[in-house]
C-alpha positions as CSV (number, residue, x, y, z in Angstrom):
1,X,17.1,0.4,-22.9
2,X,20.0,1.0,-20.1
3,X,20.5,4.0,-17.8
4,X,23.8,5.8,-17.3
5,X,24.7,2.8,-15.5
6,X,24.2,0.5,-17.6
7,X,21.5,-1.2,-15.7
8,X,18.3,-2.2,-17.4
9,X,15.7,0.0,-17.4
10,X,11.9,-1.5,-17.3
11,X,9.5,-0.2,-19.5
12,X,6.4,0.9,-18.2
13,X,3.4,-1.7,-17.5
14,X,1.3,-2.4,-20.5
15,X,-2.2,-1.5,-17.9
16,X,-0.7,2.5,-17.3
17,X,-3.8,3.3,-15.2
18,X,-5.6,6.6,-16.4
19,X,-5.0,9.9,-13.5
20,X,-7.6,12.9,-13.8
21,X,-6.8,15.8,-13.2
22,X,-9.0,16.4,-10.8
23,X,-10.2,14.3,-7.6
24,X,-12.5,11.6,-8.5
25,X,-16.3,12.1,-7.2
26,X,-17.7,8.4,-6.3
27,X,-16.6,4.9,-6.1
28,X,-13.6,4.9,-8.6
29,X,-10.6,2.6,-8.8
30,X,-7.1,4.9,-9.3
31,X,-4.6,2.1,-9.7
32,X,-5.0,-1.7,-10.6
33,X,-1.6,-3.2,-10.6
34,X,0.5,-6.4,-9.8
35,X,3.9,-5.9,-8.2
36,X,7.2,-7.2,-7.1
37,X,10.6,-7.1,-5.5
38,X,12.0,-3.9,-8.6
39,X,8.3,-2.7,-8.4
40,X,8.0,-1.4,-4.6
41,X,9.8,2.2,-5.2
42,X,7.8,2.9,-8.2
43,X,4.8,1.7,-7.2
44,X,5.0,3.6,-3.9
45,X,5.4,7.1,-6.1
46,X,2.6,5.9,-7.9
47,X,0.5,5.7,-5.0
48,X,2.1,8.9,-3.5
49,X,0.6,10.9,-6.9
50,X,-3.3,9.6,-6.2
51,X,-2.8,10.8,-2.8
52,X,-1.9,14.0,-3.7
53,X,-4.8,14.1,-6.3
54,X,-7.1,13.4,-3.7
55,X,-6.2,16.1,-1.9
56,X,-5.3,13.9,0.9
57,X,-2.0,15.6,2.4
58,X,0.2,15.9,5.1
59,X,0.9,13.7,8.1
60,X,-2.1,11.7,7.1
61,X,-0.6,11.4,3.4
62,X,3.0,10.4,4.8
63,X,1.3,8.2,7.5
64,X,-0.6,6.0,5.2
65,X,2.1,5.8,2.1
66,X,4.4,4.4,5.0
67,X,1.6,1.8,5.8
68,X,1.1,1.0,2.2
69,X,4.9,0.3,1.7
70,X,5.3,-1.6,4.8
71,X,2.1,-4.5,3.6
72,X,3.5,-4.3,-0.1
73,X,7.3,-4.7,1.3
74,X,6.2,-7.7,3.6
75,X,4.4,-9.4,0.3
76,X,7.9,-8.9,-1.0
77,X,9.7,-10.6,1.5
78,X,7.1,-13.1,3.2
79,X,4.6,-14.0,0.7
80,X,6.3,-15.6,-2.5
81,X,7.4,-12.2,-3.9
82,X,4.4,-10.9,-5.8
83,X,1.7,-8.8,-5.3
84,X,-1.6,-7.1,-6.3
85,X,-2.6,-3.1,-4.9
86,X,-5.9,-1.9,-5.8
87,X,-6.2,1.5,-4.9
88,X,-9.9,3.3,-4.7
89,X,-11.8,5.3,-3.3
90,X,-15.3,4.6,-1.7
91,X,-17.6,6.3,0.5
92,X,-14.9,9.5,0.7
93,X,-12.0,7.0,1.9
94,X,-9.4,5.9,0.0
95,X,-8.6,2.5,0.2
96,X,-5.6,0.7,-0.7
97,X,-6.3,-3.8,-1.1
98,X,-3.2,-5.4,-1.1
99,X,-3.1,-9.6,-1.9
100,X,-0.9,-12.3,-2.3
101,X,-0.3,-16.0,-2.4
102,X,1.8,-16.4,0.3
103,X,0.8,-19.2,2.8
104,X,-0.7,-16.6,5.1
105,X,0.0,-14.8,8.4
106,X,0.7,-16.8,11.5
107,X,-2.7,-16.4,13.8
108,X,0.2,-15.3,16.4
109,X,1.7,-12.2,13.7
110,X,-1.9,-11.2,13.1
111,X,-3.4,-11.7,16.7
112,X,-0.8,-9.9,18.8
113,X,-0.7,-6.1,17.5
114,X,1.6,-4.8,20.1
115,X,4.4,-2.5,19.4
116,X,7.6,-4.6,19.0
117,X,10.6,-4.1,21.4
118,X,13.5,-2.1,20.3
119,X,16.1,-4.2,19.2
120,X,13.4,-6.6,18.0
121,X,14.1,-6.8,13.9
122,X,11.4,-6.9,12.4
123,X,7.6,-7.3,12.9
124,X,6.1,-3.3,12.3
125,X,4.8,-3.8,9.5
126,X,0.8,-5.1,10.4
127,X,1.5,-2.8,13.8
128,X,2.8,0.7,12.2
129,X,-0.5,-0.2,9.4
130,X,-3.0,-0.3,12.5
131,X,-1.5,2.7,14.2
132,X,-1.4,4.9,10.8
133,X,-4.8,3.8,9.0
134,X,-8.5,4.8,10.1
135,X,-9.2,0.8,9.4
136,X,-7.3,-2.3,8.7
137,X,-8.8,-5.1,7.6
138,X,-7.4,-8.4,7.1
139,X,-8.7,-12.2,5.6
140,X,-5.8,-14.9,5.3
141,X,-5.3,-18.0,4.7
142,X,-3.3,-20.9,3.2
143,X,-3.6,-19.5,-0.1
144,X,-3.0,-15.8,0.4
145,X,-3.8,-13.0,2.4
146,X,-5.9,-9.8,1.5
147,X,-5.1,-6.7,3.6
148,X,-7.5,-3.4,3.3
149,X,-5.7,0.1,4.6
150,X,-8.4,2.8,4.5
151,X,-7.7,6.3,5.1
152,X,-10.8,8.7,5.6
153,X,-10.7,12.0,3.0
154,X,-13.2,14.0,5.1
155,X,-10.7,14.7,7.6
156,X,-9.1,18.3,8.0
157,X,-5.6,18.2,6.4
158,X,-2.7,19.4,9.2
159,X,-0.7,22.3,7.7
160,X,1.9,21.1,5.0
């Protein structure tokens, strides 16, 4: 199938994960998927529509979609290309597991979380993640890395 472009268009994954209606009460998983390079727009919408169905909104909504797309964007561009994103919740968080096979983060990448200068290209990525999330957790190694983003749902939403 082609667009009005003429460009390929994908068809959807053969996994479509299910979306309830309403916000899901427990330990449930909302999306299970494996990404890569043509994957990061759509799959950032995806995760953008769980949000919203867990009523999770606002600065806090915008704040942690930008801290999923900068780990899934640096799988993209510094670990081999491809990806998987689980997406739950637990204990009224929602968390968001990214991993990869990449040869894992430099101890001095991962160890030194400051704010990069401003001409600096690069290197926001693990910092804006630690400054939007409630908790970021990270195990990585030679044969991948694993980063957790959790965002808390029992906080009050801010007004949009």
């Amino acid at each position: 199938m082609e667009d009005r472009f003429g460009r390929g268009v994908r068809s959807a994954p053969e996994r479509e994960p299910r979306v309830d209606a309403a916000p899901p009460t427990g330990d449930s998983v909302l999306l299970d998927c494996s990404f890569g390079h043509d994957d990061i727009t759509v799959l950032r919408h995806e995760v953008a529509g769980r949000l919203v169905l867990l009523g999770l909104g606002g600065d806090r909504r915008d704040g942690y979609l930008l801290a999923v797309n900068e780990v899934i964007t640096n799988v993209v561009l510094h670990a081999g290309g491809n990806g998987r994103l689980v997406l739950r919740v637990e204990d009224r968080s929602v968390w968001c597991v990214v991993t990869d096979s990449g040869p894992g983060i430099p101890g001095e990448r991962l160890h030194d979380l400051r704010a990069p200068e401003a001409f600096e290209v690069g290197g926001r990525g693990l910092w804006l993640a630690h400054q939007l999330c409630d908790e970021v957790t990270t195990a990585t190694g030679p044969i991948g890395t694993s980063i957790g983003l959790r965002m808390s749902l029992d906080v009050v939403p801010d007004s949009r």
